[in-house]
C-alpha positions as CSV (number, residue, x, y, z in Angstrom):
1,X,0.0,0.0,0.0
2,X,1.1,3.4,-1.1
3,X,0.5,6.3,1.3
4,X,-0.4,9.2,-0.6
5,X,0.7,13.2,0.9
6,X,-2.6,15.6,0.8
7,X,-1.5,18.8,-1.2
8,X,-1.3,20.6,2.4
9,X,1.0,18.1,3.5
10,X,4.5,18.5,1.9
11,X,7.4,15.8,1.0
12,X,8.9,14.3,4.3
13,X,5.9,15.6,5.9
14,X,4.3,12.6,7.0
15,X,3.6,10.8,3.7
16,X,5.6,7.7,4.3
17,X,8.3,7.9,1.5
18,X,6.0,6.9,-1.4
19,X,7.2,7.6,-4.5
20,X,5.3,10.2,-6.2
21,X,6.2,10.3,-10.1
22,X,3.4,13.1,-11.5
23,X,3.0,16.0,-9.4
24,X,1.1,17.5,-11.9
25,X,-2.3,19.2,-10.6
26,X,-5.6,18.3,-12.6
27,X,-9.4,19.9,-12.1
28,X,-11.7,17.7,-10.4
29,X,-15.6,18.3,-9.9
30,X,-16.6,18.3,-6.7
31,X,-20.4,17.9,-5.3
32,X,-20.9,18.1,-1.2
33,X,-23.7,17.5,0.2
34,X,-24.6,18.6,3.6
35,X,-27.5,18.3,6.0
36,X,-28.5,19.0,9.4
37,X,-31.4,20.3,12.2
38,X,-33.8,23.3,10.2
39,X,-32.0,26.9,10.1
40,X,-33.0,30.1,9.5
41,X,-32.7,30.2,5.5
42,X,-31.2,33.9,5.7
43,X,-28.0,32.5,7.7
44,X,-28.1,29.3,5.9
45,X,-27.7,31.5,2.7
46,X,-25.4,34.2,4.6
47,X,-23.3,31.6,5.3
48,X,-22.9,30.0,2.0
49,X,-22.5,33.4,0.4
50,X,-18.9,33.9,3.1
51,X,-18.2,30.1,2.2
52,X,-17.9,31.1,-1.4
53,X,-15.9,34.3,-0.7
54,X,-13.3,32.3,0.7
55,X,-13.4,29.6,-1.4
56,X,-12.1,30.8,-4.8
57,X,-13.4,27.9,-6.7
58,X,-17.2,27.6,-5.4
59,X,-19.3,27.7,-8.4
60,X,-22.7,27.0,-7.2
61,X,-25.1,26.1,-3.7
62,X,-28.2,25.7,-3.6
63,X,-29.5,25.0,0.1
64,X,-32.9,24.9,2.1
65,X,-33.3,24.9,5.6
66,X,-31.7,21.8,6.4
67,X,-29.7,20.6,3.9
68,X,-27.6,22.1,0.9
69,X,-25.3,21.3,-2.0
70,X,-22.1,22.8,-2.7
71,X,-20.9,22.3,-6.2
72,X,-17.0,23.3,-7.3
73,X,-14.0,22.8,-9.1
74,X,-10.8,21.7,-7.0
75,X,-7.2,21.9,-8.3
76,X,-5.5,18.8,-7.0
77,X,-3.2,15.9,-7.6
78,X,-5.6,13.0,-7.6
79,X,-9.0,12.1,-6.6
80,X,-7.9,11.3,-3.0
81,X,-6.3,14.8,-2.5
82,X,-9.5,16.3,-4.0
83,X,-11.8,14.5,-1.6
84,X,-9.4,15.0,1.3
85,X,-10.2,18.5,1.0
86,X,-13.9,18.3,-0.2
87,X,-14.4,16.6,3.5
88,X,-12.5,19.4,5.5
89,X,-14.1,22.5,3.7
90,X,-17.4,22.5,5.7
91,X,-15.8,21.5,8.6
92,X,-12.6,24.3,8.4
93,X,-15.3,27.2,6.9
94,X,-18.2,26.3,9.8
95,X,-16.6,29.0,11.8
96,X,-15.5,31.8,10.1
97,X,-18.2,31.6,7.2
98,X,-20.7,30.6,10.3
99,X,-21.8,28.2,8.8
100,X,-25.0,25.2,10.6
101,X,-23.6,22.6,12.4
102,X,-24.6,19.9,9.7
103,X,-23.0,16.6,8.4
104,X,-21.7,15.8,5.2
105,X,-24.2,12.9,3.9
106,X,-22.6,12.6,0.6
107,X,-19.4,13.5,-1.4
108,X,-19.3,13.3,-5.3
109,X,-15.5,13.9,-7.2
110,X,-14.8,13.5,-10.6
111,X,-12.6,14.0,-12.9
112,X,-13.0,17.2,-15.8
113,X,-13.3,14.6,-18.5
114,X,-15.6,12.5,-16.9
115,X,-17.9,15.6,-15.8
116,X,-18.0,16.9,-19.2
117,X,-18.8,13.7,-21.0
118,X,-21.8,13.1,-18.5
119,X,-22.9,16.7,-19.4
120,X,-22.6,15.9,-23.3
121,X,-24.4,12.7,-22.4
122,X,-27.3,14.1,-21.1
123,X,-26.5,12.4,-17.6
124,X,-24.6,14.9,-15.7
125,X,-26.1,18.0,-13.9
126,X,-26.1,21.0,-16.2
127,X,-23.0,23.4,-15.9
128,X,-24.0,25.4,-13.0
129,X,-25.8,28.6,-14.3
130,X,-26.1,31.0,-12.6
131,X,-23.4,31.0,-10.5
132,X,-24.1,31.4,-6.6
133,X,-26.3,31.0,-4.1
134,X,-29.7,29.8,-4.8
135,X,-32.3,28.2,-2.4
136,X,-33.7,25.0,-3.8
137,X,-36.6,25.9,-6.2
């Protein structure tokens, strides 16, 4: 078994000495899903709205009162560094963006190739348009 570094975690930091041949970054689609105990919709939005201030690569949320979906494009090495850091975000942001004390209940990553042959396919969810923060129609 091969550990694997996450891209916060640099060589000789902890990633047992694997040997890691392509450092070379790649997009990957992420979809987090979240869900918790009802809150008031104008924090839940409020909250998503700081989360994707200080998350650069947030392209979409939609959310209701006690759940919500976070869709967004991570740069990372492979899908396990991408994931890694799809499972911190609501955690690390829950503070500072203020965000409901809810669970992750589901975690979708794939690649750019994959996400935009599903879309071509008819299979995929639509590119997010518009961009933001929307409440679930």
């Amino acid at each position: 078994m091969v550990r694997r570094a996450l891209t916060s975690v640099g060589p000789g930091d902890g990633d047992g000495g694997g040997d890691e041949r392509d450092q070379t970054s790649r997009l990957w689609h992420v979809t987090l899903s979240v869900s918790g105990k009802p809150a008031p919709l104008a924090e839940v939005r409020r909250g998503l709205e700081q989360l994707a201030h200080d998350h650069p690569f947030l392209l979409t949320s939609r959310y209701a009162d006690d759940h919500a979906e976070i869709r967004y494009w991570e740069e990372a090495r492979d899908l396990h560094d991408a994931a890694a850091v799809a499972l911190r975000l609501w955690g690390e942001h829950r503070s500072s963006a203020k965000l409901p004390p809810w669970e992750i209940v589901g975690l979708e990553v794939i690649d750019r190739a994959t996400y935009h042959q599903r879309v071509a396919e008819g299979y995929g969810p639509p590119p997010a348009h518009p961009v933001g923060v929307h409440p679930y129609q």
